[in-house]
C-alpha distance (Angstrom), angle and dihedral (degrees) to the residues before:
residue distance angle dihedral
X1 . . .
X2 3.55 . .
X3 3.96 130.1 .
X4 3.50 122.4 -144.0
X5 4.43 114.9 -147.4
X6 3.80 81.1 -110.0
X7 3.35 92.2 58.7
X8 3.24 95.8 46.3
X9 3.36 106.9 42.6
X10 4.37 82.6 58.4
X11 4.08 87.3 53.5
X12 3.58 90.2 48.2
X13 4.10 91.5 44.7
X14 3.83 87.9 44.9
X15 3.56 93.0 53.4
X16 3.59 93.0 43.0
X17 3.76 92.1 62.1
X18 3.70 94.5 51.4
X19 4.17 95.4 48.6
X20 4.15 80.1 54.3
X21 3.66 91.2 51.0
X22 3.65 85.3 55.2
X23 3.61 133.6 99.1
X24 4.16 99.4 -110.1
X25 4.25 87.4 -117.5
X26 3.76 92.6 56.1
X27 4.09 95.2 44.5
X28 3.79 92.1 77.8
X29 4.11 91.6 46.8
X30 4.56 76.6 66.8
X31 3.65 116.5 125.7
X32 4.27 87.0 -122.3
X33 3.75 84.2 75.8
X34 3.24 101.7 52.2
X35 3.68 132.1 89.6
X36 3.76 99.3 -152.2
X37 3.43 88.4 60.2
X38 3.26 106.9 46.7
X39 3.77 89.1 48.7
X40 4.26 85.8 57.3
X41 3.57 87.7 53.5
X42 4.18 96.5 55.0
X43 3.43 100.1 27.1
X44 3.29 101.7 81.7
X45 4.32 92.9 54.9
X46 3.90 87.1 44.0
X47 3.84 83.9 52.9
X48 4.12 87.6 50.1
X49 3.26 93.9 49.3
X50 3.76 98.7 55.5
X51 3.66 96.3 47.7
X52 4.19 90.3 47.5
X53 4.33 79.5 53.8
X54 3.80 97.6 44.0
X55 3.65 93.8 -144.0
X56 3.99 114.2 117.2
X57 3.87 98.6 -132.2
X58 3.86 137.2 25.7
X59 3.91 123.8 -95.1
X60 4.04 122.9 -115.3
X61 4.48 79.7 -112.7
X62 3.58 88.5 52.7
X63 3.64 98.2 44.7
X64 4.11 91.7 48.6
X65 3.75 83.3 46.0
X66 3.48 94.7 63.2
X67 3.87 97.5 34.6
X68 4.03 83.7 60.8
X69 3.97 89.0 45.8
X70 3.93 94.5 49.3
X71 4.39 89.5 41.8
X72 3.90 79.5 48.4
X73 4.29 98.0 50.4
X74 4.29 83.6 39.6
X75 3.80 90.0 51.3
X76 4.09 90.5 48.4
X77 3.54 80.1 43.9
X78 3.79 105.9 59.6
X79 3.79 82.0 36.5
X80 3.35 102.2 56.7
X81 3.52 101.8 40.3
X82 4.18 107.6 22.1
């Protein structure tokens, strides 16, 4: 499944609202900080993407690739919402 900026932006806003709503001990406990949930979240598209290649694992160009992506949707991130 892909997820267009709108779309994200609107998760990100939606989450935003709750973590406010939260008492400031508990925002930190929020799945946004945590790696095993971020990892559920793009798993499944890294999964995708390997089968759509037919090779079983991911090359060193397409992991740096997607390290620059993901510092790329942070930086919009911190941007867009610091």
């Amino acid at each position: 499944m892909k997820i267009s900026k709108r779309q994200l932006k609107k998760i990100i806003a939606e989450e935003k609202a709750k973590l406010v709503e939260m008492p400031m001990g508990e925002r930190f406990a929020h799945g946004i900080f945590n790696g095993n949930y971020l990892y559920d979240i793009l798993v499944d598209e890294v999964e995708d993407y390997i089968r759509t290649q037919g090779e079983p694992m991911l090359t060193r160009s397409e992991t740096d690739k997607m390290r620059e992506a993901l510092m790329f949707a942070l930086q919009n991130i911190i941007e867009d919402y610091s």
